[in-house]
C-alpha positions, 0 to 999 in steps of 0.5 A, spaced: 474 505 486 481 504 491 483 496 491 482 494 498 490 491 501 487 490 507 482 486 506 484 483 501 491 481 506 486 479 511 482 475 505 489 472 503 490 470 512 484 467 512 485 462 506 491 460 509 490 459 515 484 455 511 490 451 507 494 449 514 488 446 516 487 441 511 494 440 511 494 438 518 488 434 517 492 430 511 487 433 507 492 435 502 498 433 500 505 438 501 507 439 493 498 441 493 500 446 499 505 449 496 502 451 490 496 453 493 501 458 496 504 461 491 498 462 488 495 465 494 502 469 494 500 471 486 493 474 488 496 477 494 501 481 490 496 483 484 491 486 489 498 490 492 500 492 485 494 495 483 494 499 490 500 502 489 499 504 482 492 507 484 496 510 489 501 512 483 495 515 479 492 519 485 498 522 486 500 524 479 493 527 479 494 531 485 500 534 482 498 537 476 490 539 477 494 543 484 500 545 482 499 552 483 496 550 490 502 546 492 508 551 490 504 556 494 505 551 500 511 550 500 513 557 498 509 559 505 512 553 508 520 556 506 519 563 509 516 560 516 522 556 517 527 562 515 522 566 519 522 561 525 530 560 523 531 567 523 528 568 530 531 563 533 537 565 532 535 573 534 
């Protein structure tokens, strides 16, 4: 399944703006903010990292169960230009 980057960014804003609350209050000292950002920063920074390498994955997949599909575009795609290059020119 697709990792969800925006939920879980809108997950990460939530805890934050959570954290800076407790803070304001005096609930949690500083050096306790800090670490719980950077561990927010961490959680934040997988969820983008797995994202990216499904993003990678599917994308690799693509290119080698389409390959034929694919060039066949940009064949079709390269004589338009030169048509509508050839044309304009004309």
């Amino acid at each position: 399944m697709f990792p969800n980057l925006f939920q879980a960014t809108q997950e990460y804003w939530r805890k934050l703006d959570e954290l800076e609350k407790s803070y304001q209050q005096g609930e949690i000292p500083l050096k306790e903010v800090d670490a719980r950002v950077a561990e927010l920063m961490a959680e934040l920074a997988q969820e983008r990292r797995a994202a990216f390498a499904y993003l990678w994955h599917s994308w690799q997949h693509l290119l080698t169960t389409q390959r034929e599909t694919l060039m066949g575009l940009a064949i079709v795609i390269l004589v338009i230009y030169v048509w509508l290059l050839n044309h304009l020119i004309a």
